[in-house]
C-alpha positions as CSV (number, residue, x, y, z in Angstrom):
1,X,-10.0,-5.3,-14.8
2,X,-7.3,-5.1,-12.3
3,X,-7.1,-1.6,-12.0
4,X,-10.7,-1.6,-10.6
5,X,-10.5,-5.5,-8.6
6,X,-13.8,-6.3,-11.0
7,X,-15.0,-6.9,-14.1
8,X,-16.0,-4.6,-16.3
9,X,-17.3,-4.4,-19.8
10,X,-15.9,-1.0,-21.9
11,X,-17.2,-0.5,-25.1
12,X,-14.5,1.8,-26.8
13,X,-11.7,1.5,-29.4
14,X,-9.1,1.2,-26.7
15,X,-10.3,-1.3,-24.5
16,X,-10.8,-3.6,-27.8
17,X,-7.4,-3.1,-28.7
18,X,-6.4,-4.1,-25.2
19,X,-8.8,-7.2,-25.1
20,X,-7.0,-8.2,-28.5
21,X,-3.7,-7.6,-26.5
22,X,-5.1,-10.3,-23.8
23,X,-6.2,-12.3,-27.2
24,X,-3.1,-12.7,-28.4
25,X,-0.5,-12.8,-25.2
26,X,-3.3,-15.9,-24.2
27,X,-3.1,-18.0,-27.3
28,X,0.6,-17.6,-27.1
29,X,0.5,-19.1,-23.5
30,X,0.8,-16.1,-21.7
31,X,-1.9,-14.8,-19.7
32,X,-1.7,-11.0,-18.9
33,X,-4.6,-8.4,-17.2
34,X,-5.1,-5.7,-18.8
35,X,-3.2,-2.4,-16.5
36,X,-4.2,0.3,-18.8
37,X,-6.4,3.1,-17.5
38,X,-9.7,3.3,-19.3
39,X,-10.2,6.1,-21.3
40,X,-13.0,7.5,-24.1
41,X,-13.4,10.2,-26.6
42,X,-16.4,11.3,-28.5
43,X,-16.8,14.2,-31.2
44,X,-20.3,16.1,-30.2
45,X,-20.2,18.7,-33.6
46,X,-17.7,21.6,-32.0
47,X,-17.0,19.5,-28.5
48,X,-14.7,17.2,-27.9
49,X,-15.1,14.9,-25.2
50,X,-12.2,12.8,-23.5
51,X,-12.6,10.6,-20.4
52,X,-10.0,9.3,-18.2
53,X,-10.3,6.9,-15.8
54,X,-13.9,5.4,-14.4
55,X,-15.6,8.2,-11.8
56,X,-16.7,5.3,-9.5
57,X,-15.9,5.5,-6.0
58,X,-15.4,9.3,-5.6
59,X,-15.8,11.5,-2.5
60,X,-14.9,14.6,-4.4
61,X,-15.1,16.5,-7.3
62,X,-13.1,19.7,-8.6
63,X,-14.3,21.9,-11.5
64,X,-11.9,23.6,-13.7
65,X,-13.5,26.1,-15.6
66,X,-17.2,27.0,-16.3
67,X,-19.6,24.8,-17.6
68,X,-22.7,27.4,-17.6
69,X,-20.2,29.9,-19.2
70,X,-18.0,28.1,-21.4
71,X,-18.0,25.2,-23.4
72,X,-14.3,24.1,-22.6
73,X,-14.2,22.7,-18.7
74,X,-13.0,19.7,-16.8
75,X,-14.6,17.8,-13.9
76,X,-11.6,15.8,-11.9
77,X,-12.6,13.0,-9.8
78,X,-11.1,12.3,-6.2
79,X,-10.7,9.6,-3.8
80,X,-8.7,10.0,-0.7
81,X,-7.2,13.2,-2.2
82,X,-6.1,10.5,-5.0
83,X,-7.0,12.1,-9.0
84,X,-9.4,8.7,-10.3
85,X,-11.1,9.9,-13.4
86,X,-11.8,13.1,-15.7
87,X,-14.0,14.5,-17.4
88,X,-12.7,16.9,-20.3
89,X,-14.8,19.0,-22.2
90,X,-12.9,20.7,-25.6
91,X,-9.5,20.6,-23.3
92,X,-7.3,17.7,-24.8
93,X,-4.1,18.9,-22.3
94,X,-6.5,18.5,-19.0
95,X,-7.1,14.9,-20.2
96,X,-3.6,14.1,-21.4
97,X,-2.5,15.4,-18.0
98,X,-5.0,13.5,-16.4
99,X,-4.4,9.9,-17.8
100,X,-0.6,10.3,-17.1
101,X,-1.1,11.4,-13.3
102,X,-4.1,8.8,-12.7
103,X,-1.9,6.1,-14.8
104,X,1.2,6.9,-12.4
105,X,-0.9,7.6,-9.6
106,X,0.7,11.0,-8.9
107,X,0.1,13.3,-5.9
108,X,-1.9,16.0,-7.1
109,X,-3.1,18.8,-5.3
110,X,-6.5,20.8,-5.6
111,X,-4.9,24.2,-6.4
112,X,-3.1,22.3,-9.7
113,X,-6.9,21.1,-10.8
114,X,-8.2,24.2,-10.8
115,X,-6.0,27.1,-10.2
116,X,-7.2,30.3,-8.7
117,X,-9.9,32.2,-11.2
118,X,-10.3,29.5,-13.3
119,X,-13.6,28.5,-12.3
């Protein structure tokens, strides 16, 4: 995977649909990588989880909100200050927020991923 400089083997709907992307642009004589960021969702009865982004490689995580209190949270997952991956438990706009800033590798700061009182 480019994004990542190795190989690596997702099993989810949207990295199939991307590897059928690859299929396809291949046959037709034009190789491509796949760019897209990796992401995941699974329905757990009343939680919804959505992953953005692979947490490998961090130095630092932020919490937004409170996992031993509430059953909506995310965890965001730094590099060098840089947003890599999130966690998101029953908060779809964290992860929609998340994909879009890892996908255009915005500056983020710390304050934004968790703003005062809400951990």
């Amino acid at each position: 995977m480019a994004r990542y400089g190795r190989r690596i083997r997702l099993e989810s709907v949207p990295s199939a649909a991307e590897w059928a992307k690859v299929a396809a642009a291949t046959i037709c004589g034009k190789p491509k990588e796949i760019k897209a960021l990796p992401w995941f969702w699974s329905d757990q009865y009343d939680l919804k989880l959505q992953i953005a982004g692979l947490n490998t490689g961090y130095d630092e995580v932020v919490l937004s909100g409170n996992p031993t209190r509430d059953c909506d949270f995310t965890c965001y997952y730094l590099r060098s200050a840089e947003l890599i991956a999130a966690d998101c438990i029953n908060r779809p706009r964290d992860f929609m927020f998340s994909k879009r800033v890892i996908t255009q590798q915005l500056p983020i700061g710390r304050a934004e991923l968790s703003p005062a009182g809400a951990v």
